[in-house]
N, C-alpha and C positions, 0 to 999 in steps of 0.2 A: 504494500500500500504506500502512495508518494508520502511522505509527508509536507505535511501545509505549511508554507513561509506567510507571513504577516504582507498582504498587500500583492499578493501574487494567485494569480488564479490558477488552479491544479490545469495540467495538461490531458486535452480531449482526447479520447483514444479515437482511431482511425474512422470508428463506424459513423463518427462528428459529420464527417467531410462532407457525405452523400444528402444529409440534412441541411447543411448550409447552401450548399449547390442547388437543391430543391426550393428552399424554401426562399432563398436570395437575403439582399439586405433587410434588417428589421429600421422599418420606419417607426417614431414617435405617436403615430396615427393612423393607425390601421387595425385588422383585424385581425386575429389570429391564424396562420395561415396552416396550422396545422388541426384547430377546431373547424376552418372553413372545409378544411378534405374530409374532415367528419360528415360533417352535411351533407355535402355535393354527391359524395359514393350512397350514404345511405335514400337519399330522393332518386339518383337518376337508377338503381336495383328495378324500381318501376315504371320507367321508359315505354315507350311503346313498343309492341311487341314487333314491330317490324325495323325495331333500333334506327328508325329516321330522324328527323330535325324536330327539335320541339324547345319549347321553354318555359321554365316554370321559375316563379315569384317566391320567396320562404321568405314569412314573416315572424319571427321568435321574439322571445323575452329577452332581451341582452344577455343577461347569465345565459342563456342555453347559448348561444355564442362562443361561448366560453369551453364547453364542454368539448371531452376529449376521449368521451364514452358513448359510443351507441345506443346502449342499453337506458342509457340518463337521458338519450335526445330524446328517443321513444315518447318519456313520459311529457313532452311537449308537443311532439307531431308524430300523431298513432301513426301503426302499417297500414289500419282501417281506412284514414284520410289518404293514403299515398297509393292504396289498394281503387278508391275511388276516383286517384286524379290517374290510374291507369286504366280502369274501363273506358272515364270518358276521352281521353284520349286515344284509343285505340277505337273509337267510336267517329271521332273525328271532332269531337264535341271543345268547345271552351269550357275547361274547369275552375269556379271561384269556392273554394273551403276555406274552412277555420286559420288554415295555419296557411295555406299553399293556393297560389292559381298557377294554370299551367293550358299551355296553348301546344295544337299543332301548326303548322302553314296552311293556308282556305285556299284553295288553288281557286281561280274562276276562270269560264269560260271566253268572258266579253276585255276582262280586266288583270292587270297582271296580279299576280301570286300575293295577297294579305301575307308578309313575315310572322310567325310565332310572335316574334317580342314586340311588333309595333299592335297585335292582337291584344298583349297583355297591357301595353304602355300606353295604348292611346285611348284619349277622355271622349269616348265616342257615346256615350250613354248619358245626354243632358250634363257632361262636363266633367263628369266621373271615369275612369278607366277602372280594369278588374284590380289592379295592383292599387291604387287608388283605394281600393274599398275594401280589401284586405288587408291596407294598411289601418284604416279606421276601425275593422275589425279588431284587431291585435294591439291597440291602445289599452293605457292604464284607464283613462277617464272613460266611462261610458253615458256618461249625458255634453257630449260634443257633438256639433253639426255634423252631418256630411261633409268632407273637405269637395268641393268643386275648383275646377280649374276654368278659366274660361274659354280658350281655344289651344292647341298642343304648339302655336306657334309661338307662344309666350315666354316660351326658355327657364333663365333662369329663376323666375318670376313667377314659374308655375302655381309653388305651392311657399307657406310661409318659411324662411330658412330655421334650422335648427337651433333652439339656443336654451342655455340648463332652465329647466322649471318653466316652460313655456304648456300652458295647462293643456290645450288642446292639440299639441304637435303629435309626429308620431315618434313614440317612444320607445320603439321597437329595434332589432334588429333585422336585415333588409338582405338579403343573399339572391339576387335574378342571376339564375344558370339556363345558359343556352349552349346546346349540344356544337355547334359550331358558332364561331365569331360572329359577330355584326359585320355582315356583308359591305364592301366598300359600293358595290351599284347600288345598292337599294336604300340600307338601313342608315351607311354615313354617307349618303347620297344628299346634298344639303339643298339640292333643283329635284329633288322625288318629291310625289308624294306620300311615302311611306318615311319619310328622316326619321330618325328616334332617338340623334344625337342631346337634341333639347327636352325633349322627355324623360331622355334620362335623365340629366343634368338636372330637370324640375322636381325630379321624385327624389334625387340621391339628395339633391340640396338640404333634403328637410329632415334628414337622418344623418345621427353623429356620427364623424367622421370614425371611431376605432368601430362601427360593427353596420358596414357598410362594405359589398362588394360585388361585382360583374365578375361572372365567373364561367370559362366557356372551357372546352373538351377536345378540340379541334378546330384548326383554322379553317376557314371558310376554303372548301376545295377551289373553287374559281382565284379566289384571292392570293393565293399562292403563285398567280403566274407575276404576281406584283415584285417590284424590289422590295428588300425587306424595310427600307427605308420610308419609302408610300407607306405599307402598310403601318410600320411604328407611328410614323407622321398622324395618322387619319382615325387610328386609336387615342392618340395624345389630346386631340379636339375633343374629347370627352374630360371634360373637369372635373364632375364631382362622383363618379364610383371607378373605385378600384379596380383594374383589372389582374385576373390571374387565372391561369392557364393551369384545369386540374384536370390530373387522368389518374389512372388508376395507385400510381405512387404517390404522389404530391398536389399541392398545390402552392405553384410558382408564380410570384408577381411577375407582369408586365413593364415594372418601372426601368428596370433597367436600361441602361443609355447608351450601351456599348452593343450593338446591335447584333455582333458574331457572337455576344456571349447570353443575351436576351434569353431565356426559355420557353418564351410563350413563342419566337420566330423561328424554332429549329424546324423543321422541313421545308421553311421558305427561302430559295437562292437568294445570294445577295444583289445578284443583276436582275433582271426580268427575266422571267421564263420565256418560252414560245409554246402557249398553247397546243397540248396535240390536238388532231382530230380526232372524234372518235369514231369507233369501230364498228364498220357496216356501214 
């Protein structure tokens, strides 16, 4: 066993490294990024059965944020509710529960493809969005208004910003995991109409900065033909949620600056691709 010097911290053994690597720099304000892989593995177990694009919303207690146990989330967001946000998505349905909303993409006929997260993000219900109302859900106060937004163009203006002992904020913590990135055509498309860059920014605004985070599983396949640099860039226009890149080992912030060493951009070149065709 080392012995302890006064003012000197014991030496990590090897197994240290692969944690720091994963989990990156600790920021002063953020969330935990080894509670946040607790999360993210235990929600997306109930994906849809056909493992395609989906996103769903987790609204917790801040302590459960915290948590480093599975067994301990449970008692905040049953299998029951996560059992249920799996029918209706494998159903095709938008799902709003207790603790979770969670969308597929609406393909249509006439009009391009509704994204999962601008499903969950945008106030299309008299000014309200689903995430919107599972945030009001999962509040301590329960004699507070409806939060309404007025239109999704609003930014960061959306909703009131976060600030201690504001009686009808939302007081929760805030976790949106999307199976892949925020598409550069679409979702950080700032001339679409489907953007969700200000939505987010509306929603994260008004949740504290340590239990707050965007959390995705794979980069957007299209988006990969991009330099890594666009795509860092066009992430970065998102201000107020965190991004980190979880898969089955970890989850690894996005902040990173040095772009060959990033971990949310490993499988995307550092030049631009050239799109293949594909086959047939």
């Amino acid at each position: 066993m080392e012995t302890m010097v006064p003012g000197r911290m014991p030496r990590a053994g090897l197994p240290l490294l692969p944690l720091l690597l994963c989990f990156g720099p600790e920021t002063t304000r953020s969330i935990n990024p080894a509670a946040l892989e607790v999360i993210v593995n235990y929600v997306d177990r109930f994906h849809p059965d056909n493992n395609g694009q989906y996103a769903a919303a987790v609204s917790l207690p801040q302590a459960a944020c915290n948590l480093l146990d599975e067994q301990q989330l449970r008692a905040y967001l049953s299998e029951a509710e996560l059992n249920e946000m799996k029918a209706k998505l494998n159903s095709k349905e938008l799902f709003v529960g207790q603790n979770v909303a969670a969308a597929r993409p609406k393909f249509q006929k006439k009009y391009s493809t509704l994204h999962s997260e601008f499903l969950l993000l945008s106030p299309y219900q008299n000014g309200t969005s689903p995430v919107s109302r599972l945030l009001d859900k999962t509040r301590v106060q329960e004699t507070c208004p409806e939060t309404h937004v007025p239109c999704k163009e609003c930014g960061n203006n959306c909703y009131k910003k976060w600030s201690p002992g504001q009686r009808c904020g939302w007081n929760s913590c805030l976790i949106f995991f999307t199976k892949n990135s925020p598409c550069l055509g679409t979702c950080l498309n700032a001339s679409g109409c489907s953007y969700i860059r200000d939505l987010i920014d509306g929603v994260f605004g008004a949740i504290n900065n340590n239990f707050r985070a965007l959390a995705f599983q794979l980069v957007y396949p299209k988006d990969k033909a991009q330099k890594r640099k666009a795509l860092w860039e066009a992430w970065q226009t998102i201000q107020n949620a965190p991004m980190y890149k979880c898969d089955n080992n970890c989850c690894a912030s996005c902040e990173e600056k040095s772009l060959s060493q990033n971990p949310c951009l490993e499988g995307v070149p550092e030049m631009g691709a050239v799109p293949r065709r594909a086959h047939g």
